[in-house]
C-alpha positions as a Markdown table, in Angstrom:
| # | Residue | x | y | z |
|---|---|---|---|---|
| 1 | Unk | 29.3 | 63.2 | 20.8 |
| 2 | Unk | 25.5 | 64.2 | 19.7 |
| 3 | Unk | 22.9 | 61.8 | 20.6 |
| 4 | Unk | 22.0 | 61.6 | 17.2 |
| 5 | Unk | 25.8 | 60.2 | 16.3 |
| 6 | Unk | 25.5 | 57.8 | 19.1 |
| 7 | Unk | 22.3 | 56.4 | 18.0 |
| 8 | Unk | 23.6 | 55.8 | 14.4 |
| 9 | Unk | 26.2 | 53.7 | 15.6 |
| 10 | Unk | 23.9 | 52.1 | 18.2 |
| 11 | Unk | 21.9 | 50.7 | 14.6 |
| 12 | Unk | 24.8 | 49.9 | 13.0 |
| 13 | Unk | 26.4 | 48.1 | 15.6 |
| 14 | Unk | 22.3 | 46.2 | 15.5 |
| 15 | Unk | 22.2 | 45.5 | 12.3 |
| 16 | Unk | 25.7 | 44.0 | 12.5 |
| 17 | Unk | 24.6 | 41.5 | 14.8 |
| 18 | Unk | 22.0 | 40.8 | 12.7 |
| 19 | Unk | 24.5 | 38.6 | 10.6 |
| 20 | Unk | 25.4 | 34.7 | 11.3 |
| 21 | Unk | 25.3 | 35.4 | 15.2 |
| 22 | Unk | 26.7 | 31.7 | 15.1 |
| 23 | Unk | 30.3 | 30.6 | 15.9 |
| 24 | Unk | 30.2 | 27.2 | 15.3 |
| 25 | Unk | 33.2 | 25.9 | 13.7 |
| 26 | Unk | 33.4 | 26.1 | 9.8 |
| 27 | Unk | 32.1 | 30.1 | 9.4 |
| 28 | Unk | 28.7 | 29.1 | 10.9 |
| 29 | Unk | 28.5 | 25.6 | 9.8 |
| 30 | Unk | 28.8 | 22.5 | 12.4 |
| 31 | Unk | 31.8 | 20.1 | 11.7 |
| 32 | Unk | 29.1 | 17.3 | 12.2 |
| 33 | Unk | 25.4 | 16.6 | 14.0 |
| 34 | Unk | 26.7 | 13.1 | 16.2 |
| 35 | Unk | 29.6 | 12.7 | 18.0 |
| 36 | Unk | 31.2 | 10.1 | 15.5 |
| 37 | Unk | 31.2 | 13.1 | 13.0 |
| 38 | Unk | 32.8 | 15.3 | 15.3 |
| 39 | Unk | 35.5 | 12.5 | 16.5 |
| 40 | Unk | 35.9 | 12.6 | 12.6 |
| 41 | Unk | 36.4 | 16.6 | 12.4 |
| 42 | Unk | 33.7 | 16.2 | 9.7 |
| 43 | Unk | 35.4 | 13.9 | 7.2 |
| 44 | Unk | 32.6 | 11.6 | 6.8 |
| 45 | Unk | 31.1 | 12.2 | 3.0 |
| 46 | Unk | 33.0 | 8.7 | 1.7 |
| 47 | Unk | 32.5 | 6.5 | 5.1 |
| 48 | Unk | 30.1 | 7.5 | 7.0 |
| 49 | Unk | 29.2 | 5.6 | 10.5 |
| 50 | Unk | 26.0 | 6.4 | 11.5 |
| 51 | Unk | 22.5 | 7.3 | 10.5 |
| 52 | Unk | 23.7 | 11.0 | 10.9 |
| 53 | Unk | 24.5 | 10.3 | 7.3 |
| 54 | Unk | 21.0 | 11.8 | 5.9 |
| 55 | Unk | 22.0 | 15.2 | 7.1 |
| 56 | Unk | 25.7 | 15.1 | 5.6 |
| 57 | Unk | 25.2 | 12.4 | 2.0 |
| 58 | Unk | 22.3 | 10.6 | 2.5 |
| 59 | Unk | 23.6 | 8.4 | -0.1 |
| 60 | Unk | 25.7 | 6.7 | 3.1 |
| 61 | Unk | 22.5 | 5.1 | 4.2 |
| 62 | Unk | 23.3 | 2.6 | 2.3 |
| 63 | Unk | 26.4 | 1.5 | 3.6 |
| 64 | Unk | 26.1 | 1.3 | 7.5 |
| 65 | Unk | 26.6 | -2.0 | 9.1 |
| 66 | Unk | 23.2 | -2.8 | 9.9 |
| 67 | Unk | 20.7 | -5.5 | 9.3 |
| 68 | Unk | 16.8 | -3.7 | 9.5 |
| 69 | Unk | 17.3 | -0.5 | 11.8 |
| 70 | Unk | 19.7 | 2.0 | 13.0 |
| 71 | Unk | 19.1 | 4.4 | 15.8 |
| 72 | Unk | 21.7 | 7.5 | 16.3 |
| 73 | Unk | 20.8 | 9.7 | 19.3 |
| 74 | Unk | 22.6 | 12.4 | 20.9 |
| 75 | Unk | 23.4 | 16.2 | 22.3 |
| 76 | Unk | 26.8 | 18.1 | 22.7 |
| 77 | Unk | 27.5 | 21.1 | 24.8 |
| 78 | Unk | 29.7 | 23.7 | 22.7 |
| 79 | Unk | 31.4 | 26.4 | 25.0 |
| 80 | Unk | 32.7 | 29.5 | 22.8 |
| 81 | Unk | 34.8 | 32.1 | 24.3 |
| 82 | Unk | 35.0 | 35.1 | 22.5 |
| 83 | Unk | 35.6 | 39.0 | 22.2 |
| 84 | Unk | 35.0 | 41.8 | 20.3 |
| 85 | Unk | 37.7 | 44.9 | 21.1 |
| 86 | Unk | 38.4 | 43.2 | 24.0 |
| 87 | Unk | 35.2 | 43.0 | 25.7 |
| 88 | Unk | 34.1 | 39.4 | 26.6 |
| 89 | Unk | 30.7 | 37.9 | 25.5 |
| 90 | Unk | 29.0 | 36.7 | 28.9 |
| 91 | Unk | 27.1 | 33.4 | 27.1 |
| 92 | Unk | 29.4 | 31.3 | 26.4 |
| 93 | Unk | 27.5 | 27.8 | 26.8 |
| 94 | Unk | 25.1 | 26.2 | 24.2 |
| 95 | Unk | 23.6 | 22.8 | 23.8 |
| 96 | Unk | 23.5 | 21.3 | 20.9 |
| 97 | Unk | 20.5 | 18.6 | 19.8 |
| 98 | Unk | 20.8 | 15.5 | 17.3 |
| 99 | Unk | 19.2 | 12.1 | 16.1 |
| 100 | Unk | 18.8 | 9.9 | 13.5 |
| 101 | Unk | 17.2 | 6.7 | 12.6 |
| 102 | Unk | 17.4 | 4.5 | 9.5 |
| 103 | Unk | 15.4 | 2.0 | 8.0 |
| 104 | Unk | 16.8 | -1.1 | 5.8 |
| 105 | Unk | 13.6 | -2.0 | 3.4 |
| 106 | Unk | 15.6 | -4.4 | 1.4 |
| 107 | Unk | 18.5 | -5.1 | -0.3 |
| 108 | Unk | 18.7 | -2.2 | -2.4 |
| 109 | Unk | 16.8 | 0.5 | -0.3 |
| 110 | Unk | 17.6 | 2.4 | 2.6 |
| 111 | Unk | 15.1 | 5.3 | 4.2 |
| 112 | Unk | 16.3 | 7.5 | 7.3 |
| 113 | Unk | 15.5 | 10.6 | 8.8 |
| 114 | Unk | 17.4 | 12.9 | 11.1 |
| 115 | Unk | 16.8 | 16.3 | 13.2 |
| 116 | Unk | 20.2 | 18.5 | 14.5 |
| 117 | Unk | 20.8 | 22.0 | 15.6 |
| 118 | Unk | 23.1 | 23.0 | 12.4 |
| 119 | Unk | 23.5 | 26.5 | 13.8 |
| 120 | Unk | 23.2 | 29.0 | 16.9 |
| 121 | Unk | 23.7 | 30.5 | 19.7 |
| 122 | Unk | 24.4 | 34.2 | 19.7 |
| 123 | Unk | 26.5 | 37.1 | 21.7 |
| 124 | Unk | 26.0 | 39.1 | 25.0 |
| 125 | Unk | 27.8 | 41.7 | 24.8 |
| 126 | Unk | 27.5 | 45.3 | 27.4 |
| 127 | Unk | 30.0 | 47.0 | 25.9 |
| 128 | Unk | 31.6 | 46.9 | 22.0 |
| 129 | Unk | 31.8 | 50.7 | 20.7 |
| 130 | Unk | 34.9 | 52.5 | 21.8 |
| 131 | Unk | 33.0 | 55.6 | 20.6 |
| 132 | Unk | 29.9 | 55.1 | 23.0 |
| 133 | Unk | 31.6 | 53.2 | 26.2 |
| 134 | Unk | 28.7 | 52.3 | 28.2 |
| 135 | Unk | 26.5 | 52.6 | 25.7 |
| 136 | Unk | 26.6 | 50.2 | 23.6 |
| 137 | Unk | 25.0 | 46.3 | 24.7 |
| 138 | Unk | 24.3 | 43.6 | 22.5 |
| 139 | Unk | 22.8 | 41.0 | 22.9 |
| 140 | Unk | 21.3 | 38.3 | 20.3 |
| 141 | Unk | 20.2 | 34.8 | 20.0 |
| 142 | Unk | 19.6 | 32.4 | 17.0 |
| 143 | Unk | 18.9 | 28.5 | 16.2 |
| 144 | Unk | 19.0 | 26.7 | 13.1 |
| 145 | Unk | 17.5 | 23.1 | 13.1 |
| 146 | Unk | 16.9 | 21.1 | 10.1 |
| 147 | Unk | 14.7 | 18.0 | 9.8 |
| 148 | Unk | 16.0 | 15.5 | 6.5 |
| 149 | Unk | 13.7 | 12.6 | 5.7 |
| 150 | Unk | 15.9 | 10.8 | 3.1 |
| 151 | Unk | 16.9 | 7.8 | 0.9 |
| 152 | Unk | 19.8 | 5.9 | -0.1 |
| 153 | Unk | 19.5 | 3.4 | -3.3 |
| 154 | Unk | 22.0 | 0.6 | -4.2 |
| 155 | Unk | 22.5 | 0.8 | -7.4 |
| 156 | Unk | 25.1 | -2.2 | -8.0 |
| 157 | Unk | 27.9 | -4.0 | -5.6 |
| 158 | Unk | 30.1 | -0.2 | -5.8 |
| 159 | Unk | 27.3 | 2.6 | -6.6 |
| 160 | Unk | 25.1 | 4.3 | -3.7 |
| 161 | Unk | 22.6 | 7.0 | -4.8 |
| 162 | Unk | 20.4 | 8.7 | -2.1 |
| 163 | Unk | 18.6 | 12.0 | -1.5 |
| 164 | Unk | 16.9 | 13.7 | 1.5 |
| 165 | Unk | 14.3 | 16.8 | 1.6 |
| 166 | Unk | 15.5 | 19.5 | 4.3 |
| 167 | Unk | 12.4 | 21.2 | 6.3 |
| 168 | Unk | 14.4 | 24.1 | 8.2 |
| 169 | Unk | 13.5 | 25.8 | 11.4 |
| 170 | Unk | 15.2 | 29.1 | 12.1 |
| 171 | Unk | 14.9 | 31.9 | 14.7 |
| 172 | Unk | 16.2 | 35.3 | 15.6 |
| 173 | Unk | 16.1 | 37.7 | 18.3 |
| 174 | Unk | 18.1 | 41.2 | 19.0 |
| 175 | Unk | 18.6 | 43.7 | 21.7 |
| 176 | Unk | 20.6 | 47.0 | 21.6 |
| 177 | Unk | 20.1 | 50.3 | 23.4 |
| 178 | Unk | 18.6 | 51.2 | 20.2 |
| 179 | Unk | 16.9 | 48.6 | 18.7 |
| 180 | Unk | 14.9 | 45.9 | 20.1 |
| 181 | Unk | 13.5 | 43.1 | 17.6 |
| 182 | Unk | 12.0 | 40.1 | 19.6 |
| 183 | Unk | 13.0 | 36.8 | 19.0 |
| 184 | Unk | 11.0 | 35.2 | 16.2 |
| 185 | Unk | 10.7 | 32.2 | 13.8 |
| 186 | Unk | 10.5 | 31.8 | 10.4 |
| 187 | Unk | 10.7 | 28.1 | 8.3 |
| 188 | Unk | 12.5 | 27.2 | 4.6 |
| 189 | Unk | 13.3 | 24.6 | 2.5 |
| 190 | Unk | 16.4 | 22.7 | 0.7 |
| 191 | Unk | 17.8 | 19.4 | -0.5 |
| 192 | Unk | 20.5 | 17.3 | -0.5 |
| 193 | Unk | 22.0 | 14.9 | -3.3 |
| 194 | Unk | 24.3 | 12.5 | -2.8 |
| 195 | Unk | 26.4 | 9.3 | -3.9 |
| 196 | Unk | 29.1 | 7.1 | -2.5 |
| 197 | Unk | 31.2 | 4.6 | -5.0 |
| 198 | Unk | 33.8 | 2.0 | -4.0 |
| 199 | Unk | 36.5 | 2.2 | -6.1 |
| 200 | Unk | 38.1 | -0.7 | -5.0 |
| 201 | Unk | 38.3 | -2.9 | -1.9 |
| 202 | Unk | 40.1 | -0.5 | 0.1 |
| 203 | Unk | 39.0 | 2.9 | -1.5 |
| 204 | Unk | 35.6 | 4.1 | -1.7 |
| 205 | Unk | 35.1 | 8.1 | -2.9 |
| 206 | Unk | 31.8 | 10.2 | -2.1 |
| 207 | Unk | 30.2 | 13.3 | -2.9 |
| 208 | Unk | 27.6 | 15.6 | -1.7 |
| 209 | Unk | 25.6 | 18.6 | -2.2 |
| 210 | Unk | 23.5 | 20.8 | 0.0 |
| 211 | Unk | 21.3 | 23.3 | -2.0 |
| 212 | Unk | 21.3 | 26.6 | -0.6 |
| 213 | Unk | 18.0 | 26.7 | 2.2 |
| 214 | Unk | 15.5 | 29.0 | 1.2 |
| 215 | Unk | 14.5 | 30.2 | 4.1 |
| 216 | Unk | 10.9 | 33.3 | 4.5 |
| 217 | Unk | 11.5 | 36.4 | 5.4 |
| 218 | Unk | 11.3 | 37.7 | 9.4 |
| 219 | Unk | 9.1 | 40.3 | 9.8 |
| 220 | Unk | 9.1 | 42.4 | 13.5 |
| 221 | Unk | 6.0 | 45.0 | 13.5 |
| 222 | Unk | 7.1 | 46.9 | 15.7 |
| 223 | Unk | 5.7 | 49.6 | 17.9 |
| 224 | Unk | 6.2 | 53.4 | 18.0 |
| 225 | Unk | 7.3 | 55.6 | 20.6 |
| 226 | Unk | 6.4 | 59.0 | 19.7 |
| 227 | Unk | 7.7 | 60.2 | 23.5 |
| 228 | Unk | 11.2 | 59.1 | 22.9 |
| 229 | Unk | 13.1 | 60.9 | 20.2 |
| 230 | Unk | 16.1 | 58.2 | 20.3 |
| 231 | Unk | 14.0 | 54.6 | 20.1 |
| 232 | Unk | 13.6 | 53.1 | 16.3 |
| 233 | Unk | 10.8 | 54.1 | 14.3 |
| 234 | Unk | 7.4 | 52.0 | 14.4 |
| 235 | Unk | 6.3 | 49.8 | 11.8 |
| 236 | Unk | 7.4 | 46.5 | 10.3 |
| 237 | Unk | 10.8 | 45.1 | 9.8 |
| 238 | Unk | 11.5 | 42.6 | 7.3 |
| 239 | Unk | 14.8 | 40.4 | 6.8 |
| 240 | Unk | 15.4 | 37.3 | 4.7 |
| 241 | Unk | 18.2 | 35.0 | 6.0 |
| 242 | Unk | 19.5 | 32.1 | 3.9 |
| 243 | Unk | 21.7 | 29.4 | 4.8 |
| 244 | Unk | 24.6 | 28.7 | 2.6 |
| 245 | Unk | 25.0 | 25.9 | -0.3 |
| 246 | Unk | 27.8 | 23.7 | 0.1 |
| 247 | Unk | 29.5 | 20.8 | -2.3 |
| 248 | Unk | 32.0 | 18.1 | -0.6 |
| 249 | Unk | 33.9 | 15.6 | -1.9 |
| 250 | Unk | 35.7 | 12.6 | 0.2 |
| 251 | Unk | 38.2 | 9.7 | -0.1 |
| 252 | Unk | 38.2 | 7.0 | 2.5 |
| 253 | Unk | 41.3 | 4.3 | 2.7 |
| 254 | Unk | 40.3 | 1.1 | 4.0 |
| 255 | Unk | 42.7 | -1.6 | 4.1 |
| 256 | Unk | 41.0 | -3.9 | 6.8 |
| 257 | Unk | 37.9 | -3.9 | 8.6 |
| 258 | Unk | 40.0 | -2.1 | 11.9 |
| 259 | Unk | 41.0 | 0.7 | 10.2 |
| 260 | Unk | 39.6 | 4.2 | 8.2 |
| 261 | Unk | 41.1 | 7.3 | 7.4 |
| 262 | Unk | 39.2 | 9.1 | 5.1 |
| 263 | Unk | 40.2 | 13.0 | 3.7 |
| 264 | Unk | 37.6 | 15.7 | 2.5 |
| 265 | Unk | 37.2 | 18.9 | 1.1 |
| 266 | Unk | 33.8 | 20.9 | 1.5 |
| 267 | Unk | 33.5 | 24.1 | -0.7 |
| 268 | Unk | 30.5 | 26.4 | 1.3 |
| 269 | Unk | 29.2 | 28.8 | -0.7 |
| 270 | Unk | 29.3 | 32.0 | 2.0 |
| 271 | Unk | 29.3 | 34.8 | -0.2 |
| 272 | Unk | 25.3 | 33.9 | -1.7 |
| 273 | Unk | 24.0 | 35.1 | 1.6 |
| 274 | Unk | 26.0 | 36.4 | 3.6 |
| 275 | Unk | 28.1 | 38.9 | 1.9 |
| 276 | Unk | 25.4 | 41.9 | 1.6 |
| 277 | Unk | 21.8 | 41.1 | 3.4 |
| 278 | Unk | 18.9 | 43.7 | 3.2 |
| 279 | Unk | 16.8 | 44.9 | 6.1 |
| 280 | Unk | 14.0 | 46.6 | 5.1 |
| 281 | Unk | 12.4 | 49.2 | 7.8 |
| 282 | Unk | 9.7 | 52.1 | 8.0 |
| 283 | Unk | 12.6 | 54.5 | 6.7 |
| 284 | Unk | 13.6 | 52.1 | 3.6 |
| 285 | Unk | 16.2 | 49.5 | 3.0 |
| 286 | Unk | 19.2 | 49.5 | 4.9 |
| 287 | Unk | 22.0 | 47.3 | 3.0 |
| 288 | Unk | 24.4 | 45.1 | 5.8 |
| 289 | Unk | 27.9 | 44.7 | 4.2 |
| 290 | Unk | 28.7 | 41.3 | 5.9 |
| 291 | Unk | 30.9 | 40.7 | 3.5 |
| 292 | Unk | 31.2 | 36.8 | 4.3 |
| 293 | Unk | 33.8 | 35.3 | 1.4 |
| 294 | Unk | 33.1 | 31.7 | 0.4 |
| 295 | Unk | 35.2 | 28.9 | 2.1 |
| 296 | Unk | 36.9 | 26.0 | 1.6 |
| 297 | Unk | 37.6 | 23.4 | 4.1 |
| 298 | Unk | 39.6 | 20.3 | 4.6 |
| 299 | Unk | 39.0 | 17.6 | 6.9 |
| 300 | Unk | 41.4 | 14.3 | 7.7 |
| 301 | Unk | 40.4 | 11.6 | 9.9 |
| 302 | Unk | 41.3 | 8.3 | 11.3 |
| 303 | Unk | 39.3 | 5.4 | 12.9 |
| 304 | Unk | 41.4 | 2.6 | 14.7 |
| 305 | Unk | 39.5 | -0.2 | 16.3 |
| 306 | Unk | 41.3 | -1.2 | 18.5 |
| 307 | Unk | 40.2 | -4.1 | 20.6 |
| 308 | Unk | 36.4 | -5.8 | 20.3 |
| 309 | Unk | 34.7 | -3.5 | 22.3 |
| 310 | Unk | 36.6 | 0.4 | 21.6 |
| 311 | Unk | 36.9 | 2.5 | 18.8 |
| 312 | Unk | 39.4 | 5.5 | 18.7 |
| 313 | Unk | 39.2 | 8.5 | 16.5 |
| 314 | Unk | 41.0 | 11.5 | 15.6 |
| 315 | Unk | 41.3 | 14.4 | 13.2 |
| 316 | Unk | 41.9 | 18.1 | 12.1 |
| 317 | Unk | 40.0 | 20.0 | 10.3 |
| 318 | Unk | 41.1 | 23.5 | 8.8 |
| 319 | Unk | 38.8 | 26.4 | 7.0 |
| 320 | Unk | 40.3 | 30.4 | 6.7 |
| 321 | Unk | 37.8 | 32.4 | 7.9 |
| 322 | Unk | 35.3 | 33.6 | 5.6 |
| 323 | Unk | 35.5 | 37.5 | 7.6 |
| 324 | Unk | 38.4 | 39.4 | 6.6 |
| 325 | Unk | 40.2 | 42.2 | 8.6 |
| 326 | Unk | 37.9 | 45.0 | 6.1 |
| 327 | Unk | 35.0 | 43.4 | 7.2 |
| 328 | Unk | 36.1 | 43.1 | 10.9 |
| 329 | Unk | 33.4 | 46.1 | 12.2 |
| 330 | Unk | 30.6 | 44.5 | 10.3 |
| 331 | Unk | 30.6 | 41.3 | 12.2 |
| 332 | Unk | 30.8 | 42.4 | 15.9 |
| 333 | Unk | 27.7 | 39.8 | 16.4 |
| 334 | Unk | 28.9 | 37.0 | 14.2 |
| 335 | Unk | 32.4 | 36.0 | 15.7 |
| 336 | Unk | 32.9 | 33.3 | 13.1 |
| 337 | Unk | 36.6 | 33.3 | 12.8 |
| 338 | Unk | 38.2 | 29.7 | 13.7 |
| 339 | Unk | 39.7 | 28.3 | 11.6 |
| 340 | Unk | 42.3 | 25.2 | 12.9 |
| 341 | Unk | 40.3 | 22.3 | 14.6 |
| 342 | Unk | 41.9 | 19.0 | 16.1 |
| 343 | Unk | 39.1 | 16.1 | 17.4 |
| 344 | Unk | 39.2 | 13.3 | 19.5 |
| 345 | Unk | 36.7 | 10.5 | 20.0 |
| 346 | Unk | 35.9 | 6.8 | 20.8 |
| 347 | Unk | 33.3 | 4.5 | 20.4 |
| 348 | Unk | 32.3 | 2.0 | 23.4 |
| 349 | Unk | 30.9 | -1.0 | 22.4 |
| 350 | Unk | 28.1 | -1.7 | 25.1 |
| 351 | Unk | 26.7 | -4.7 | 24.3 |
| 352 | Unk | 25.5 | -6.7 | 21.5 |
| 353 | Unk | 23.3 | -4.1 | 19.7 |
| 354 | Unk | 24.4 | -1.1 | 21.8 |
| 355 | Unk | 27.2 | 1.7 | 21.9 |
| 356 | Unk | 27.8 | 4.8 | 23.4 |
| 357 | Unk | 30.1 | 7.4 | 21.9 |
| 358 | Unk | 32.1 | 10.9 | 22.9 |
| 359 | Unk | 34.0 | 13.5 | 20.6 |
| 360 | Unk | 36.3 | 16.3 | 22.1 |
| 361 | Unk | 36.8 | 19.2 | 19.6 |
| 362 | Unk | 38.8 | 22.0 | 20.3 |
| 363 | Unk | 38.9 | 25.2 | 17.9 |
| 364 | Unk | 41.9 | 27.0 | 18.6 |
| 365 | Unk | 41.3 | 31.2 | 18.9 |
| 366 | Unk | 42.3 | 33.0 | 16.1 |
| 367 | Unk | 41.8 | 36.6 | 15.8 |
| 368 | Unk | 40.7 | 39.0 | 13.4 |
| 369 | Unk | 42.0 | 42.3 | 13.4 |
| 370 | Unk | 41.6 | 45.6 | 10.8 |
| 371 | Unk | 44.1 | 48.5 | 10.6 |
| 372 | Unk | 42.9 | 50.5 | 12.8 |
| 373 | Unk | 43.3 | 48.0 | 15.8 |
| 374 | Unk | 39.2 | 47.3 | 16.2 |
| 375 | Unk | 39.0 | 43.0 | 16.4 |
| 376 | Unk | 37.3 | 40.3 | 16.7 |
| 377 | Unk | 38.4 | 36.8 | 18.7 |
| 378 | Unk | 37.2 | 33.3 | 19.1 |
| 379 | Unk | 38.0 | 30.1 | 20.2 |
| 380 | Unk | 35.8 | 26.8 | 21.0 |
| 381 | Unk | 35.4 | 23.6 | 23.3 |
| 382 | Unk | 32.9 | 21.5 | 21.7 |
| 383 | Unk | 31.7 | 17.9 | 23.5 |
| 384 | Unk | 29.4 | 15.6 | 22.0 |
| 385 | Unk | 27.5 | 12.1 | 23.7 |
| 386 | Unk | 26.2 | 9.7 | 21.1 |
| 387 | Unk | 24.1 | 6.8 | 22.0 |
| 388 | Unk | 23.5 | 4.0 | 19.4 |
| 389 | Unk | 21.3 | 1.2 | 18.7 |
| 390 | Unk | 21.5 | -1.1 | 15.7 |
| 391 | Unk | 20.2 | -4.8 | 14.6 |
């Protein structure tokens, strides 16, 4: 093989990786930011339980138990094992950040703010190219936090209203044997609408919307190496990564103050960003098929309280991936293929004012393969600790 063939698959393989590099769950999308929304495999758009609510339907503000102030803080650990032809990614432990806080002004108003990591992680791979063996490493980190100050207004005795401005952080980093882009940071901008209505005393439906996050572009100025025929050309680098809109809709059951189950279904918008993304480079635009398709997802939870102090949860949550076996070589650095989730989680009741909380999800592998036998794997362990503070 001429070195010129192997370094055109080196900057493919590259500017694969350049896509999601996340494997979070739902494509690259979270099930939830606090461990209640994990315990609840994400089916918290109707009945929410925390102030974690401003980053999923701020509307939900509204209707937490709480008198004047609500404090939601926590961090999970998500461990993703995964391959690409085999070969085993050697990171395979990420922490994962969260908080929230809400504010009761009155009767009718409710302000809150909350910060998560929404997205990242990356892959570290030495080998992936069957056609280069030993060749071919890649290795790639992102994070994706968003910060939503929000609102949720009571408009009568069954209508909730509420809104939050998203203020997004994102970085990006990639190394191959052939291209080297340091890690770097850009920052965007979204919103979210939502609204939560009781349709009677045991039934109360919700709705959400994320607006696609407009995120600026990355630009890399990178320098040249005239002594080595192989390295990437010098000059700047530009790429523009958005995150996905999404639209959920959720029914909770409530027949007695012990009990919840609540059933959703989240429509994300994939294909928008993630199905062709441009980089542009010294030598002109070079066009990444992703070819992410959009997703739909469904999510079914249950709450049982089940003495004073202890609250149980469990639930399942299930989204096809949105990579398809044609699109399997485009997408050896974003692994985001699981698709059945089942979560477990409980509630302590600590004292008075105080709780602590844990969720256990586990995303069972599933693996992508195209027709020629080249595939992608992944599977996921995700633990979340929640501690909360109301009065």
């Amino acid at each position: 093989m001429s070195a010129n063939t192997i370094r055109k698959a080196a900057t493919l393989t590259a500017l694969c990786s350049l896509s999601g590099l996340v494997h979070a769950t739902n494509g690259d999308q979270m099930l939830g930011v606090t461990a209640t929304q994990w315990g609840m495999a994400g089916a918290v758009v109707a009945a929410p339980q925390d102030a974690g609510t401003v980053l999923s339907n701020p509307a939900g503000l509204a209707t937490l138990e709480m008198d004047e102030f609500r404090a939601d803080m926590g961090f999970g650990f998500l461990n993703p094992p995964r391959k690409a032809n085999g070969a085993d990614s050697d990171s395979d432990l990420y922490m994962i950040p969260s908080g929230a806080l809400a504010f009761r002004i009155d009767e009718q108003l409710t302000l809150g703010m909350g910060m998560a990591g929404l997205s990242g992680m990356g892959v570290d791979f030495a080998d992936i190219m069957a056609a280069a063996p030993g060749f071919q490493p890649v290795v790639t980190t992102k994070q994706f936090y968003k910060i939503a100050p929000g609102f949720a207004y009571k408009v009568n005795d069954r209508l909730n209203i509420g809104a939050a401005l998203n203020i997004d952080y994102q970085s990006l980093s990639i190394y191959n044997a052939n291209m080297s882009l340091p890690q770097n940071q850009v920052y965007g901008f979204g919103a979210s609408l939502g609204l939560t209505y009781q349709i009677s005393d045991t039934l109360r439906f919700g709705v959400a919307y994320i607006s696609e996050q407009n995120m600026s572009a990355f630009k890399w100025n990178i320098a040249s190496d005239g002594d080595d025929p192989t390295a990437m050309p010098g000059g700047r680098y530009e790429m523009t990564m958005d995150a996905p809109q999404t639209l959920q809709f959720g029914l909770a059951y409530m027949p007695n103050p012990d009990l919840l189950v609540e059933a959703d279904i989240k429509q994300i918008q994939f294909s928008d960003v993630l199905d062709k993304v441009t980089l542009k480079t010294p030598g002109g635009n070079q066009v990444m098929n992703f070819g992410w398709d959009d997703q739909t997802v469904f999510a079914i939870a249950m709450q049982k309280k089940v003495n004073d102090k202890t609250t149980v949860r469990v639930g399942y949550n299930y989204g096809a991936s949105p990579i398809d076996k044609d699109d399997v070589v485009n997408n050896y650095g974003s692994l985001a293929v699981t698709e059945h989730h089942l979560s477990l989680g409980m509630t302590r009741q600590m004292t008075s004012k105080a709780s602590v909380s844990l969720s256990y999800v586990r995303a069972f592998n599933n693996e992508i393969a195209n027709s020629t036998g080249q595939k992608i794997e992944l599977e996921q362990n995700v633990l979340n600790l929640q501690i909360s503070y109301r009065n």
